[in-house]
N, C-alpha and C positions, 0 to 999 in steps of 0.2 A: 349207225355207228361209224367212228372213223376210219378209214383204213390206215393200218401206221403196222410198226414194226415193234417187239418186244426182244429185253434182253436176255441171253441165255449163255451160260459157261457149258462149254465144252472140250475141254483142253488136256493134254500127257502134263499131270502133275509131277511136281518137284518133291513134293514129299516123299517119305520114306514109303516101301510099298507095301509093309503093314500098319502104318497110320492110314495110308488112302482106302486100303482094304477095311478095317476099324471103321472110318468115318463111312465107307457106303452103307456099308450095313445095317451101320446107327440111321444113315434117312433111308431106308430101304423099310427096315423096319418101324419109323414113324411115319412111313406111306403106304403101310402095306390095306387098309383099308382104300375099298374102290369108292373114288371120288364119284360124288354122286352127277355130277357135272364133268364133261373130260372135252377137250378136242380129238378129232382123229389126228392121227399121224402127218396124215400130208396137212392138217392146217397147220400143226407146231411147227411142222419142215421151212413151210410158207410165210409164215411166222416168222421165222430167224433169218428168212431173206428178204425178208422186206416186204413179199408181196398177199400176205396175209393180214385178218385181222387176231389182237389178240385176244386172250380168254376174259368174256367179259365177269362185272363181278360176280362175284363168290364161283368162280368157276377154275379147276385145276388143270394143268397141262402134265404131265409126268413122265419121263423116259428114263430109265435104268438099266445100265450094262456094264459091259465092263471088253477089253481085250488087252494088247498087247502093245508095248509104246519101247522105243531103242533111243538112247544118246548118252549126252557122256557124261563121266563117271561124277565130276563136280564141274562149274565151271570154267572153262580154259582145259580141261581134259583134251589126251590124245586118245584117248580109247573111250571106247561105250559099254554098256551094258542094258541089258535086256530088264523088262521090270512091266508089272502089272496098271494097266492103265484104265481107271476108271470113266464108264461117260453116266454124268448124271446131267439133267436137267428137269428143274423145275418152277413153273411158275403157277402164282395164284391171281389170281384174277388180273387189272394193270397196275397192282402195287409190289407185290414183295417176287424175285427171284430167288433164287438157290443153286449151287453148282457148285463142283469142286474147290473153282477157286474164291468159294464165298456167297455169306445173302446181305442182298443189298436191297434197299426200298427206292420205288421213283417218286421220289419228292416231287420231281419237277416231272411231268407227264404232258408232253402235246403234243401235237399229230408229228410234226417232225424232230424234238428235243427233247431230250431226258435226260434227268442228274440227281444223285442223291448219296448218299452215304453207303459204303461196302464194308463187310467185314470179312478177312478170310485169312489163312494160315500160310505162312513161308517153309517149306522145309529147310533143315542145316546141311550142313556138312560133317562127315566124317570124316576123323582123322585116319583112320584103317580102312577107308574104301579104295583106298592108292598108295601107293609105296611111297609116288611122289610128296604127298601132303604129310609123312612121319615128319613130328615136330612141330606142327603148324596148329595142333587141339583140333578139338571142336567147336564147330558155330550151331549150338542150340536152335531148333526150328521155333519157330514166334508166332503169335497171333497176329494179326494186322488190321490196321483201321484209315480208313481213307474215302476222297468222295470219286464217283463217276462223272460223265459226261459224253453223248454219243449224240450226233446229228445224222436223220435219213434224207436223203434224196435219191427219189428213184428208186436206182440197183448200189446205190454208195452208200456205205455208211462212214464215219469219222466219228471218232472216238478216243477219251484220254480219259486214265485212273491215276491215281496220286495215291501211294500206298505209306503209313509209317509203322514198323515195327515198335507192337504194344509191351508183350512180354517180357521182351528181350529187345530192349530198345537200341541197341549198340548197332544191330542188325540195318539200321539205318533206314533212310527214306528211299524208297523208289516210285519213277512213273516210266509211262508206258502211252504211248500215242500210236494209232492206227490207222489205217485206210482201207478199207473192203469193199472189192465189187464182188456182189452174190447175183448168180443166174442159173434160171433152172432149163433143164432139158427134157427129153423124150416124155412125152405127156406130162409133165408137173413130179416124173419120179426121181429123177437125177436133180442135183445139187453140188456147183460149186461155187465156192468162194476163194480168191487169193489177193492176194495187197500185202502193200508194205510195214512196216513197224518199225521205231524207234526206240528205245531206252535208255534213263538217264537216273544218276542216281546220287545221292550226295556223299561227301566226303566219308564220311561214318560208315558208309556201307560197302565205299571202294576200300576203304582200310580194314573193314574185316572181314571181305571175300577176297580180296585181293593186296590188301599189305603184307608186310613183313616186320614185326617191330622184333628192337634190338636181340630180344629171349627167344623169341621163334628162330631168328638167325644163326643163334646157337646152336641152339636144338635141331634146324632141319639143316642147316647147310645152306641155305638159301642166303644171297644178299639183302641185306635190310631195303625197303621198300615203301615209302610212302605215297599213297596216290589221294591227288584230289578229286574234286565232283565233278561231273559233266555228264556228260552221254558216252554209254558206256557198251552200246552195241546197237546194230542196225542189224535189218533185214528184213525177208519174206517169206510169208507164210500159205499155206492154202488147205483146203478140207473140201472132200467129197463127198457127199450123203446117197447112198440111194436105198428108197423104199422096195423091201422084198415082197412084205402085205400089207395089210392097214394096221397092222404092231409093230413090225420089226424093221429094223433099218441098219443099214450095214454103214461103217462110217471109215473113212480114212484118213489123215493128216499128216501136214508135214510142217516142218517149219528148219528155214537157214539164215543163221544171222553171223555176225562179223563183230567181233569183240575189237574196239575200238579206243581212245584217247586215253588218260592213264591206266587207265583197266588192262590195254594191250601192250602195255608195257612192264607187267609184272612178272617177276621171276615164276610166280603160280603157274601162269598160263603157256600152256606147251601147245596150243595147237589156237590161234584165232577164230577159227570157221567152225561152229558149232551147229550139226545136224540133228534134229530130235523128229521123228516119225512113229505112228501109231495104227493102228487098225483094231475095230472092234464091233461088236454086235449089242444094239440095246432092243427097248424090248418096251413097247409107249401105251399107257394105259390112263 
């Protein structure tokens, strides 16, 4: 078999925290039969760093937990809030993934290149989650449809999604490019990962997370507001893993980015520098 790297969503979801709560449960409960096939713990661990193999066919990987995730309240928020954070992960054999942010298939599969189509959910904004946004409505959360692409080498990985809001198409297009060095420590039990990250998004989707058109100006008090496409934040991210037994693994993450080119110029956005951290316990079967 080859050695190579599979992909795997782990992340402090943007949805609401009873949709993400709703959706675990839903794949909790169509996994709740034990795969007759599983890897241990530490290969999935080894797996997402690059220096394992993945599940060959018809074989399942599974982890399910959940903990605790802080940042802020929409984005360009001065304040945060506390909220429930799902960690799933699952894959089946080297075709299909699953994870909060989406299941995607590897079309394309080789020892160091993969890409293929993703599907997965955006959450909205509330009008009533901040004082600041009265006036401004709602942005309904959407399904999303878009393809992948991630290159290994070594401890690197490099990787870029291209997401469009299906639903709720207004919600606009976004992508998302990264760079990750993963390395493991004390016997194969510790696990980190940190790299950089970009975000770009188009016109559609800076105009209704971060416009202002003539009626909301009204209504919030806010100056009217038109922004174009570009890149629309930068920063970096990192996550910790460590194995407690051959099930359970304890996880932590963080991520800081810098809201940047139109985006950082909207009346919305009260504070640039956006922290979101998490911590939680899954459970791998």
């Amino acid at each position: 078999m080859t050695r190579s790297r599979s992909f795997a969503v782990v992340c402090m979801a943007r949805a609401p925290a009873a949709a993400r709560l709703l959706f675990t449960l839903a794949v909790a409960a169509a996994c709740a039969h034990r795969p007759a096939q599983a890897q241990t713990l530490q290969e999935q661990v080894l797996e997402q760093s690059g220096l394992a193999l993945r599940p060959a066919p018809g074989e399942w990987s599974v982890t399910l937990g959940g903990g605790i995730g802080a940042g802020p309240r929409f984005p360009g928020a001065s304040t945060d809030r506390a909220r429930f954070a799902p960690l799933i992960e699952i894959l089946y054999g080297k075709t299909l993934f699953l994870g909060i942010n989406g299941l995607g298939l590897n079309a394309i599969n080789t020892t160091h290149f993969r890409a293929g189509p993703v599907l997965g959910y955006e959450g909205g904004r509330r009008e009533d989650v901040d004082a600041h946004l009265n006036g401004l409505g709602d942005i309904h959360p959407s399904l999303t449809a878009g393809v992948f692409a991630t290159y290994h080498l070594g401890h690197f990985d490099a990787g870029a999604t291209v997401r469009q809001s299906i639903t709720h198409s207004s919600n606009g297009l976004t992508g998302l490019v990264h760079l990750d060095y993963r390395i493991l420590l004390r016997r194969e039990r510790t696990f980190f990962s940190l790299g950089p990250d970009f975000e770009f998004a188009n016109a559609e989707y800076n105009q209704t997370w971060f416009g202002v058109t003539p009626t909301q100006s009204f209504d919030s008090g806010l100056p009217v507001f038109t922004p174009r496409g570009g890149v629309k934040d930068v920063g970096i991210h990192g996550s910790a893993t460590y194995l407690l037994s051959q099930h359970l693994l304890l996880r932590a993450l963080v991520s800081f980015k810098d809201i940047v080119g139109d985006a950082a110029n909207s009346p919305i956005v009260q504070d640039r520098t956006q922290v979101v951290f998490g911590v939680g316990l899954a459970y791998h079967f």
